[in-house]
N, C-alpha and C positions, 0 to 999 in steps of 0.2 A: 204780776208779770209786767214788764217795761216794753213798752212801748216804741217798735224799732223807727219813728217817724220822731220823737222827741230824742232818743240815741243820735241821729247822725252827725250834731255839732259834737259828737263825743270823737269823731272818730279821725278827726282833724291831725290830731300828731300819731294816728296810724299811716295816714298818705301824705306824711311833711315831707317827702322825698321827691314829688309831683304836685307841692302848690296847695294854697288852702283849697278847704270845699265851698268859700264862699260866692262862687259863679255860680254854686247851685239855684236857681230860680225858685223852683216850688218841687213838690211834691204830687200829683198827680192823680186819683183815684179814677184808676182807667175803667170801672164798672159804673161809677157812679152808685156803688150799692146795690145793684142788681146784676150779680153775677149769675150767668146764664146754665142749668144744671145742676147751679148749688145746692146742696142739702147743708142743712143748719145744722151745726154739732157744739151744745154750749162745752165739750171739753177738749175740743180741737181748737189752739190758741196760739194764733202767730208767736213768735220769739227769735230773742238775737241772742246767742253765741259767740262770745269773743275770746274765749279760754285758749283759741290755738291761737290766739296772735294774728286772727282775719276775720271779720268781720261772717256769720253764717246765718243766714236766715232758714230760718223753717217754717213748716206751719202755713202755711200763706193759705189765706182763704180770702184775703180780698188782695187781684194784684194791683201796683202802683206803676207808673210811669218816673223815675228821679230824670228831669230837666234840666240840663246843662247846656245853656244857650250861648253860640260864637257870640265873641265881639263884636259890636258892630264895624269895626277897624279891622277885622280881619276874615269876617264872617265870608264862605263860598257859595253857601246856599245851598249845601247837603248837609242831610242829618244820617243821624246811623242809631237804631234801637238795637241796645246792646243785651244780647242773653247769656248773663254769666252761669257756670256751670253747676254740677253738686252733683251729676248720678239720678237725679230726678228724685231727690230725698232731700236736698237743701242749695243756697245759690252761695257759691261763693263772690260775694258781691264786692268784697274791697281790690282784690288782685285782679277781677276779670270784670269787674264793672265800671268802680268809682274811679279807678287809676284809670282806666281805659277812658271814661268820659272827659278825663282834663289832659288827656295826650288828642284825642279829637279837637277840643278847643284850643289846643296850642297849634292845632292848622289851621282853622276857622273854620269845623265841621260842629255841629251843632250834635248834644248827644242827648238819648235819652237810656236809662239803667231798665230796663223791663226786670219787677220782679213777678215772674208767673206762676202759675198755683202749680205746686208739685203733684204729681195725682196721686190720688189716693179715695177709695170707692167709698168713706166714710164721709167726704166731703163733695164727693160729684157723681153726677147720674153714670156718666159713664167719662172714666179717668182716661182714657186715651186719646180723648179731643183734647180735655182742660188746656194744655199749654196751646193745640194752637189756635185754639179761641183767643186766647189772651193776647198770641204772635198777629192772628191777624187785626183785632180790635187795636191793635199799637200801631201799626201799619194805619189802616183806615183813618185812627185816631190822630196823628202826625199828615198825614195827607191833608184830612180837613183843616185844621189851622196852621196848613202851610203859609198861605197869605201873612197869616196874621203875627206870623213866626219868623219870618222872612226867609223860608226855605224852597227852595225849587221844590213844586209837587214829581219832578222827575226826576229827582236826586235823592231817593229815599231808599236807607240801603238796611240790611240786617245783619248783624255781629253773633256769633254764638262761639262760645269754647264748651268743649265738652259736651256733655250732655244738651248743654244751651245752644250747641253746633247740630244736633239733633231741632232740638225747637227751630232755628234757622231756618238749618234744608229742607225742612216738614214746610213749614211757610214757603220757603221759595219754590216746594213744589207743589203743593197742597192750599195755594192761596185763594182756589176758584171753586175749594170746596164748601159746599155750604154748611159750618159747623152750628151755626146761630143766624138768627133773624138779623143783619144789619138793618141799619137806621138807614142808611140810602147806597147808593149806586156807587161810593168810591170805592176804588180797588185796591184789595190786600194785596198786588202784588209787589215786593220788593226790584229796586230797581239793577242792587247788586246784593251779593252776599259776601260776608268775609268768615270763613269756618276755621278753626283756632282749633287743631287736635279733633277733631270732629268726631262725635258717634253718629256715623251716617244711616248703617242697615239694623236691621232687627234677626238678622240670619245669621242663623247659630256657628258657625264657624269664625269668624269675624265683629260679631257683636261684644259690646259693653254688658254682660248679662246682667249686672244692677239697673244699668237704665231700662233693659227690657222685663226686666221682672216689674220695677213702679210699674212703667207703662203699660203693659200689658197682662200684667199677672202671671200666675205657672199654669193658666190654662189657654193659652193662645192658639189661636187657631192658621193654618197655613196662610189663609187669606190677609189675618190682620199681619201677618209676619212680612209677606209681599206688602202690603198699602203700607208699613211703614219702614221699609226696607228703602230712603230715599232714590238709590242708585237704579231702583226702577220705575222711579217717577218722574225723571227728566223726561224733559221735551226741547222742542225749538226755542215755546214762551219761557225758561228758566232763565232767571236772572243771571249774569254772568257772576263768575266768585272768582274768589282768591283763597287757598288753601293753605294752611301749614301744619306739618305733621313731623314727626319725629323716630326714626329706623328703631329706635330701645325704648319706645313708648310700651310701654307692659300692661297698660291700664285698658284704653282704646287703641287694639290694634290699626299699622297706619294703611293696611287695604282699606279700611273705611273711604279714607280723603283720595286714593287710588282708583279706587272701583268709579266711587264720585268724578273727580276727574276725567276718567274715560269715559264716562256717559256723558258727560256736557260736550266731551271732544267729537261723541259721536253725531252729535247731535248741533252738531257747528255753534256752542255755543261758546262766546271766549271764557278763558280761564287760563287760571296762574297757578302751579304747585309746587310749593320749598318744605323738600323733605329734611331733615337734618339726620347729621350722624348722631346725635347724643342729643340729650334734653329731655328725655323721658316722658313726662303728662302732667300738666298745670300748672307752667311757669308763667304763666302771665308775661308781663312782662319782666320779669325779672331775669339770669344768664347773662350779662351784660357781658360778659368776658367769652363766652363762648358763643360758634356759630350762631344757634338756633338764636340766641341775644341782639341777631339782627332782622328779625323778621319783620321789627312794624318800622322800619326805615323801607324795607321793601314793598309792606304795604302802603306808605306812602306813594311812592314811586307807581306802585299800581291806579293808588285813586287817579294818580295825576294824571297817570298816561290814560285815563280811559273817561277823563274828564268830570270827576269826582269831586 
């Protein structure tokens, strides 16, 4: 099996469209080896997929952090841990991570790619924390070598598309839960949120039923459907966000980023939503001819205006 950490200079003239990967710094193992609720399975075996023409990882049993540090010439002093998406079964990491990480550093935001463990009850004591242990240890983890990274410890934001827009909102509202023993007193919380298509609730009308099946299995209980339904975990502390979603999305319907919306709204917290006519579910950045093609000029506009 190939080993998707020796892969990545492979993948260089998959994102020749946005600039080599060589500002990558390092690679990152956000556990250090001690992944919290793991069970050990010699036949569950990370792997990279590049048969559809993007990069997929599965498998993840240990997550990483990919480090993509601003220029010092241009650097702002915010970072953004980015959660690319997959259904909660694999990450689409080249269209909503890597291209994502070197459109950050062409502002001077500092990025990092979170790849976090998909759940799955053969590899964790209980699959329905796994990602946001990993959201929050990324958080924590970027906080503490903020100094040493030259990043404002208060400019610390979270990216998610898709299902990774799920791991986000869960962080931005679930950051004060205690999933694992942190090592000290920094705070998982995100300072903004940027949610990309988002799968926000767990509520059968409006949910992504792939990502609620990973995460929750076919025997969920009312309770865990509420705790991870984000649009009822907003409060005052939620980070502010920026939303973009799409009217012919068929995949994640867009009451997810709506309902979300309204609950920050109600809750005086700021927030930004650009619904589009067309665009359907997991364009990345790509549409460039059409509306929805303008979204992260807007999110530009957002970090700026709200001092990002």
């Amino acid at each position: 099996m190939l080993d998707f950490k020796k892969l990545v200079v492979a993948f260089v003239g998959l994102v020749a469209t946005i600039g080599s990967l060589s500002a990558q710094n390092k690679v990152i193992d956000l556990w250090n080896g001690k992944v919290p609720g793991a069970i050990k399975s010699e036949e569950f075996k990370q792997n990279v997929d590049t048969t559809a023409g993007w990069v997929d990882k599965h498998s993840i049993v240990s997550p990483d952090l990919y480090f993509y540090p601003a220029s010092e010439e241009k650097a702002t002093g915010t970072a953004v841990v980015i959660c690319p998406g997959g259904g909660y079964s694999g990450l689409a990491i080249r269209h909503e991570g890597l291209q994502m990480a070197q459109w950050f550093n062409s502002l001077g935001i500092t990025a990092f790619v979170l790849t976090y463990r998909q759940p799955d009850d053969v590899i964790m004591e209980n699959k329905s924390i796994g990602p946001l242990q990993d959201g929050q240890r990324a958080i924590r983890f970027v906080r503490r070598h903020a100094k040493e990274w030259g990043i404002n410890p208060d400019k610390i934001g979270i990216m998610g598309f898709s299902a990774g827009g799920h791991v986000a909102s869960t962080i931005s509202t679930h950051y004060n839960e205690k999933v694992y023993e942190p090592e000290d007193s920094i705070s998982a919380r995100p300072d903004f949120s940027l949610l990309i298509y988002p799968v926000i609730s767990m509520d059968s009308t409006i949910t992504h039923w792939g990502s609620r099946l990973n995460l929750l299995g076919n025997n969920s209980t009312p309770e865990q459907v509420k705790h991870f339904s984000n649009e009822y975990q907003v409060n005052e502390q939620t980070p502010p966000a920026f939303l973009v979603h799409s009217f012919d999305d068929d995949v994640v319907p867009v009451q997810n980023s709506i309902d979300y919306a309204l609950a920050l709204k109600k809750h005086d917290v700021p927030c930004e939503l650009h619904i589009y006519e067309s665009g359907g579910h997991g364009y990345g950045m790509s549409h460039p001819a059409n509306t929805e093609g303008t979204w992260t000029e807007a999110c530009r506009k957002w970090l700026e205006a709200n001092g990002f």
